[in-house]
VMD Tcl script that builds the backbone (N, CA, C; Angstrom):
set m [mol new atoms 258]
animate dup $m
set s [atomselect $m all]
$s set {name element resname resid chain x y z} {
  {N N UNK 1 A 0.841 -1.164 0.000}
  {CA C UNK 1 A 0.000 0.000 0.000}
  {C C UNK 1 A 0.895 1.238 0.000}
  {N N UNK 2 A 0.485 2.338 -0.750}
  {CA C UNK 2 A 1.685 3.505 -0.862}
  {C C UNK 2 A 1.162 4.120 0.660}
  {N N UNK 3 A 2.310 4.497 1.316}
  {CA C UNK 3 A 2.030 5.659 2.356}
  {C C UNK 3 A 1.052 6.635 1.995}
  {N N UNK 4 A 1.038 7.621 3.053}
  {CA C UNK 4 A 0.338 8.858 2.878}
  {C C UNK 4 A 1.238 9.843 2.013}
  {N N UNK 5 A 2.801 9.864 2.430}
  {CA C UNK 5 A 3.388 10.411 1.811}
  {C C UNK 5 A 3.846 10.316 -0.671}
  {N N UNK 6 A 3.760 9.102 -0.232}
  {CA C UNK 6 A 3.985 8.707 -1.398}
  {C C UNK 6 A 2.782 8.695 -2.384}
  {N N UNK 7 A 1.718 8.497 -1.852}
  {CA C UNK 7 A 0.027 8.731 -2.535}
  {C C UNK 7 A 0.132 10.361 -3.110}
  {N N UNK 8 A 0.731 11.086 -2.176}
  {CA C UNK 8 A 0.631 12.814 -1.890}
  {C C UNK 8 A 1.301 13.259 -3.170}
  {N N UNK 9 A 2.754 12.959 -3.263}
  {CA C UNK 9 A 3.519 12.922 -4.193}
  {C C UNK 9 A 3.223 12.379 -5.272}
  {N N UNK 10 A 2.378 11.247 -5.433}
  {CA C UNK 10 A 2.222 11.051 -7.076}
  {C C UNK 10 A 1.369 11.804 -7.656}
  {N N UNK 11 A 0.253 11.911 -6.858}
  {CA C UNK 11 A -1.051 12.922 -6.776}
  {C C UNK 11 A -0.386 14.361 -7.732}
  {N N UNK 12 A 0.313 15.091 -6.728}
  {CA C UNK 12 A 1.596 16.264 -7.366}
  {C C UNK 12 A 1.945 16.174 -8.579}
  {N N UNK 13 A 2.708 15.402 -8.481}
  {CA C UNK 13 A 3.329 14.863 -9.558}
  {C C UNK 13 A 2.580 15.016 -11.056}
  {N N UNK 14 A 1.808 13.983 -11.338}
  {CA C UNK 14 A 0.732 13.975 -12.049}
  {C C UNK 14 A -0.268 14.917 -12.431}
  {N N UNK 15 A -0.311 15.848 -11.805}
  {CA C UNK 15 A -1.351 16.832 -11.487}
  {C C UNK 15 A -0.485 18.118 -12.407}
  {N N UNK 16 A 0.249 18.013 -11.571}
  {CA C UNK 16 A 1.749 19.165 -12.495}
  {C C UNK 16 A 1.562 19.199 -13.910}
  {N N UNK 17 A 1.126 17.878 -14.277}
  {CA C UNK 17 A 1.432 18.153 -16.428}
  {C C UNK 17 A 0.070 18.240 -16.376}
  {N N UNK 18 A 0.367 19.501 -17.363}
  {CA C UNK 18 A -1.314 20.014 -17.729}
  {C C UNK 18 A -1.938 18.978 -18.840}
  {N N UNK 19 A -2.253 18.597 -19.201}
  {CA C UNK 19 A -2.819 17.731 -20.276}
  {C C UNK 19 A -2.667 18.794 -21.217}
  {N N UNK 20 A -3.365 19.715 -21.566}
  {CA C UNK 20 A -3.522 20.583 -22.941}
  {C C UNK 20 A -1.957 21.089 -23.389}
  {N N UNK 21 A -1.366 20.869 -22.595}
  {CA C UNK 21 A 0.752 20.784 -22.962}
  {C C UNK 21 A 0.955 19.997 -23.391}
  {N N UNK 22 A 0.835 18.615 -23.420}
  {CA C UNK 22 A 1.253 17.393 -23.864}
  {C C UNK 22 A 1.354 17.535 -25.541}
  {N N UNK 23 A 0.281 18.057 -26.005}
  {CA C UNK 23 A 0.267 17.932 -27.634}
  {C C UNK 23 A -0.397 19.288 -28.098}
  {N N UNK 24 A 0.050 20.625 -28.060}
  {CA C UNK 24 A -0.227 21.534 -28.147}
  {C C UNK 24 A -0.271 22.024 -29.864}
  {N N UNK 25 A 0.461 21.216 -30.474}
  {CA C UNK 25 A 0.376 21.056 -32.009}
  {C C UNK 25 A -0.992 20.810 -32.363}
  {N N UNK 26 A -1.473 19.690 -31.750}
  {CA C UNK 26 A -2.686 18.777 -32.642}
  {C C UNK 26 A -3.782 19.053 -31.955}
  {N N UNK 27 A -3.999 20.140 -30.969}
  {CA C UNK 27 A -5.405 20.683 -30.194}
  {C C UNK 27 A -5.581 19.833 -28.766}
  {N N UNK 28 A -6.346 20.559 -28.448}
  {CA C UNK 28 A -7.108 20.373 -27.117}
  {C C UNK 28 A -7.767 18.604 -27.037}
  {N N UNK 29 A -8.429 18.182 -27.855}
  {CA C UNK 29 A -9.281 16.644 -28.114}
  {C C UNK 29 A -7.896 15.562 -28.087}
  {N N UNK 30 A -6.824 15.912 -28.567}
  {CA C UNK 30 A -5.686 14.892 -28.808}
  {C C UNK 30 A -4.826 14.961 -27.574}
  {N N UNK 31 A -5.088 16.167 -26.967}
  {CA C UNK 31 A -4.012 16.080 -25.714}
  {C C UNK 31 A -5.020 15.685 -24.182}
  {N N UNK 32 A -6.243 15.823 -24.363}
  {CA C UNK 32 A -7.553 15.515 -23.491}
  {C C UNK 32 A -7.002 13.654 -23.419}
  {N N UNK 33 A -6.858 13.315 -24.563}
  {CA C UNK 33 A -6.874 11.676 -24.902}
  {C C UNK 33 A -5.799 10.696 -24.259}
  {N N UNK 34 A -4.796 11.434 -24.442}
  {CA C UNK 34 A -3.332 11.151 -23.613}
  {C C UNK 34 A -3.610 10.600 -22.753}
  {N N UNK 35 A -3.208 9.650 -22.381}
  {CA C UNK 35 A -2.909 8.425 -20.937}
  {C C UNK 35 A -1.522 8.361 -20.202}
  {N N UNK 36 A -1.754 9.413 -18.906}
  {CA C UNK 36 A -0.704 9.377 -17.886}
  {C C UNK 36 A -0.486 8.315 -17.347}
  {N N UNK 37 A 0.413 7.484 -17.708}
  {CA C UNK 37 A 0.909 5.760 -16.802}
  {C C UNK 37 A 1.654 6.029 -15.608}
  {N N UNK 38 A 1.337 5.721 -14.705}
  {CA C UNK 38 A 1.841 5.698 -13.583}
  {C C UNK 38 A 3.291 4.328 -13.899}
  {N N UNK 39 A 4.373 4.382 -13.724}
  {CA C UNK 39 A 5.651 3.815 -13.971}
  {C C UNK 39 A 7.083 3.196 -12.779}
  {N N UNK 40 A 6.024 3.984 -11.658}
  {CA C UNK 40 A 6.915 3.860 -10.457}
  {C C UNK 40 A 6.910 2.346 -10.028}
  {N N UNK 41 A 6.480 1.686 -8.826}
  {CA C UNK 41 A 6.830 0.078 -8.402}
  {C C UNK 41 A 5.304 0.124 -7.635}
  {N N UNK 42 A 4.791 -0.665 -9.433}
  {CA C UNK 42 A 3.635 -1.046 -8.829}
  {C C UNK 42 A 3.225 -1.886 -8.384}
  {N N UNK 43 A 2.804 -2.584 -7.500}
  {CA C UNK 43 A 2.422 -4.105 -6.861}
  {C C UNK 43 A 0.967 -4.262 -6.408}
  {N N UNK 44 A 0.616 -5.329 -6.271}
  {CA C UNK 44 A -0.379 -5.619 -6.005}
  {C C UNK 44 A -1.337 -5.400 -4.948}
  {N N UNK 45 A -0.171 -4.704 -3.735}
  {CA C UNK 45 A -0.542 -4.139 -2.431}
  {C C UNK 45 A -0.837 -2.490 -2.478}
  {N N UNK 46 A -0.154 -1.988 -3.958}
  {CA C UNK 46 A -0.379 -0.523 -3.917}
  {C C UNK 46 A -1.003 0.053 -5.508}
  {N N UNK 47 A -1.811 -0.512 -6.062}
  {CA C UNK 47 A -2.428 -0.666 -7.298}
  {C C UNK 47 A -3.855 -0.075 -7.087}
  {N N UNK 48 A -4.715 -0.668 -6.450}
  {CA C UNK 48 A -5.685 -0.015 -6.061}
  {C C UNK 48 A -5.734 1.468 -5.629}
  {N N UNK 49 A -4.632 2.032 -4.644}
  {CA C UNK 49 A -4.145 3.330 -4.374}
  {C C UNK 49 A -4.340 4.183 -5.566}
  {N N UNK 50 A -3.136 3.617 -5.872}
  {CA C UNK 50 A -2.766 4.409 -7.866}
  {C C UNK 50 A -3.757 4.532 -8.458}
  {N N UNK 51 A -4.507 3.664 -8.996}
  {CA C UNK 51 A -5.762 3.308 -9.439}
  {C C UNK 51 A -6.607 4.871 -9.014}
  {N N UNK 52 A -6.775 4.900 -7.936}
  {CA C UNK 52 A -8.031 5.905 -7.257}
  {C C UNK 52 A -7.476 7.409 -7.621}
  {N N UNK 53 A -5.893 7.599 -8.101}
  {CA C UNK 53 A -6.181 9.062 -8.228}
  {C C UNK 53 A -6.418 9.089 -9.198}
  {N N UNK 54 A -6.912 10.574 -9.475}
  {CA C UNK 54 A -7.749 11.487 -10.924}
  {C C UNK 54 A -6.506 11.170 -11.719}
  {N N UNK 55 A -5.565 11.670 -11.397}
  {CA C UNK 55 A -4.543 12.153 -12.711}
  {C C UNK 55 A -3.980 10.718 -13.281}
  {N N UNK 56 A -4.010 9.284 -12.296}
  {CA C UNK 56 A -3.302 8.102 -12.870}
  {C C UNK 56 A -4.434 7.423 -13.661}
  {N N UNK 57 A -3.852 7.144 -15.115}
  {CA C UNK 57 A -4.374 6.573 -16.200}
  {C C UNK 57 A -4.387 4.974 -16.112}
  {N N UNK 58 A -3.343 4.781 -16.065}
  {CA C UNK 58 A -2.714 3.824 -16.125}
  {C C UNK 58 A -1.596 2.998 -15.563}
  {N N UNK 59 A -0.899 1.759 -15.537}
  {CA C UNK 59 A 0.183 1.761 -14.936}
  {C C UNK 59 A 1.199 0.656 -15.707}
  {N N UNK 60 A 2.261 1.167 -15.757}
  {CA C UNK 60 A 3.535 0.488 -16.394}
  {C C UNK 60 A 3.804 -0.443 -15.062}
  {N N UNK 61 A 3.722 -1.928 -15.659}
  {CA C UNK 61 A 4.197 -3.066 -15.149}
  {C C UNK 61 A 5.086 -3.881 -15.258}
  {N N UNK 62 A 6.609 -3.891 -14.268}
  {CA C UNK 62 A 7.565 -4.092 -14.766}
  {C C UNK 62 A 8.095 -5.544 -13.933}
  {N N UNK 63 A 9.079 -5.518 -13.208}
  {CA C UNK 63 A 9.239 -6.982 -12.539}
  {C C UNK 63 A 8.057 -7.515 -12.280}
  {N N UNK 64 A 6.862 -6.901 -11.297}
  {CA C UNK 64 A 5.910 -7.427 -10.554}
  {C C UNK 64 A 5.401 -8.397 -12.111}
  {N N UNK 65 A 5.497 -8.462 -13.034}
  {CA C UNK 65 A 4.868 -9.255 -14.322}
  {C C UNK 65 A 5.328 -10.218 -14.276}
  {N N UNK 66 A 6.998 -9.918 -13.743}
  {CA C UNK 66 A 7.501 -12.002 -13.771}
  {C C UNK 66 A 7.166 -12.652 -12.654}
  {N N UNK 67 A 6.489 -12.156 -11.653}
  {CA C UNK 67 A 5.422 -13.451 -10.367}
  {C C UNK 67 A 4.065 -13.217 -10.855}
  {N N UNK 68 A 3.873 -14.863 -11.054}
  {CA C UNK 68 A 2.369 -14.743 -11.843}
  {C C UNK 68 A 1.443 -14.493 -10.883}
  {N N UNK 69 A 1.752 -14.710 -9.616}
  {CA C UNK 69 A 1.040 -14.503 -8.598}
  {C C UNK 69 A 0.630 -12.680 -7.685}
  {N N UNK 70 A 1.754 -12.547 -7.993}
  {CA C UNK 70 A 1.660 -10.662 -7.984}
  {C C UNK 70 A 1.046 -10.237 -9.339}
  {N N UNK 71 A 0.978 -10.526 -10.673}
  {CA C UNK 71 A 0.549 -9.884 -11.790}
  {C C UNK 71 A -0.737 -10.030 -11.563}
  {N N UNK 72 A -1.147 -11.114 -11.040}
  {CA C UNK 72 A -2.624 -11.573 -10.854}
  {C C UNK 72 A -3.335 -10.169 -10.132}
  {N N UNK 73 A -2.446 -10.176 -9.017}
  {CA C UNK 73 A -3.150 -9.313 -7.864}
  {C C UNK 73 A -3.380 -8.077 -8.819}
  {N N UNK 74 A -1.783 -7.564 -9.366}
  {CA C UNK 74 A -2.479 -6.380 -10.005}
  {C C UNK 74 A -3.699 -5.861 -11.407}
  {N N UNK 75 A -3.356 -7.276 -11.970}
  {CA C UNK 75 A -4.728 -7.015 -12.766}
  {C C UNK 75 A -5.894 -6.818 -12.247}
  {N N UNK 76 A -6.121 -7.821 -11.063}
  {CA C UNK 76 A -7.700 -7.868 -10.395}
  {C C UNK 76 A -7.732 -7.191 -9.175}
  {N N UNK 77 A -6.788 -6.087 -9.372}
  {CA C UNK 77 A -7.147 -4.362 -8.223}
  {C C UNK 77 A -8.338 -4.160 -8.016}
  {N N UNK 78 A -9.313 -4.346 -8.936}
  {CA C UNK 78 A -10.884 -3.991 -8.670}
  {C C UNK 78 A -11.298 -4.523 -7.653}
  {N N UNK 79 A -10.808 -5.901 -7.268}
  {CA C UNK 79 A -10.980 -6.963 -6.114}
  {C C UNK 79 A -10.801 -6.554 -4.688}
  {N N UNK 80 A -9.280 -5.797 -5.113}
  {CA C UNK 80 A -8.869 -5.288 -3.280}
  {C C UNK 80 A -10.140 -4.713 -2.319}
  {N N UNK 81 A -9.677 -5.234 -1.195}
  {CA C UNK 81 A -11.105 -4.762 -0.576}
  {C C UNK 81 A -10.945 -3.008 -0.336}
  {N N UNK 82 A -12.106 -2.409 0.171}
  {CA C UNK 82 A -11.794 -0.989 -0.218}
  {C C UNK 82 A -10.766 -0.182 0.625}
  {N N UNK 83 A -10.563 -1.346 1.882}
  {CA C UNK 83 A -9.802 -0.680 3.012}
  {C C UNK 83 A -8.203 -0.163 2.498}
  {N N UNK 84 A -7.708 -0.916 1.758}
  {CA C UNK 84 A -6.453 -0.599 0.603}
  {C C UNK 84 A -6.174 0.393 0.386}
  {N N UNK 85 A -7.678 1.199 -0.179}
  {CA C UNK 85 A -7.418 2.543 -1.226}
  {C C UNK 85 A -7.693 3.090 -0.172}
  {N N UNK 86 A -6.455 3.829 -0.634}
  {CA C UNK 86 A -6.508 5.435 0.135}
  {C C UNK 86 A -6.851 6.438 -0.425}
}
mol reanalyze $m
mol bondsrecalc $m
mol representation Tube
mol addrep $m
């Protein structure tokens, strides 16, 4: 589960890039579309977290993919019970 601190900080983080910056060439509808991946160390204990803020789209899954047993958890985040998400 991410701390309080570390929830706070991605929150920031994420929040910081304006979306309508991302693709300022091709308009407002193409940079609206963009999917912020969350990339940091996601696991199955702190997925649901990630999951719940506004600004995380998505998430880049990296070791946790080679235990089939952690990939599991993080695909089926919807599952965690709600006490998880912070």
């Amino acid at each position: 589960m991410l701390s309080a601190p570390q929830a706070e900080y991605t929150r920031e983080l994420l929040s910081a890039i304006p979306r309508p910056a991302h693709l300022p060439a091709h308009g407002a509808p193409v940079a609206e579309a963009v999917r912020i991946l969350y990339g940091g160390s996601v696991k199955s204990s702190n997925v649901a977290a990630l999951m719940a803020k506004p600004d995380v789209d998505g998430a880049l899954i990296g070791g946790a993919s080679l235990d089939p047993d952690e990939f599991v958890g993080i695909v089926r985040f919807r599952m965690h019970p709600p006490e998880l998400v912070s």
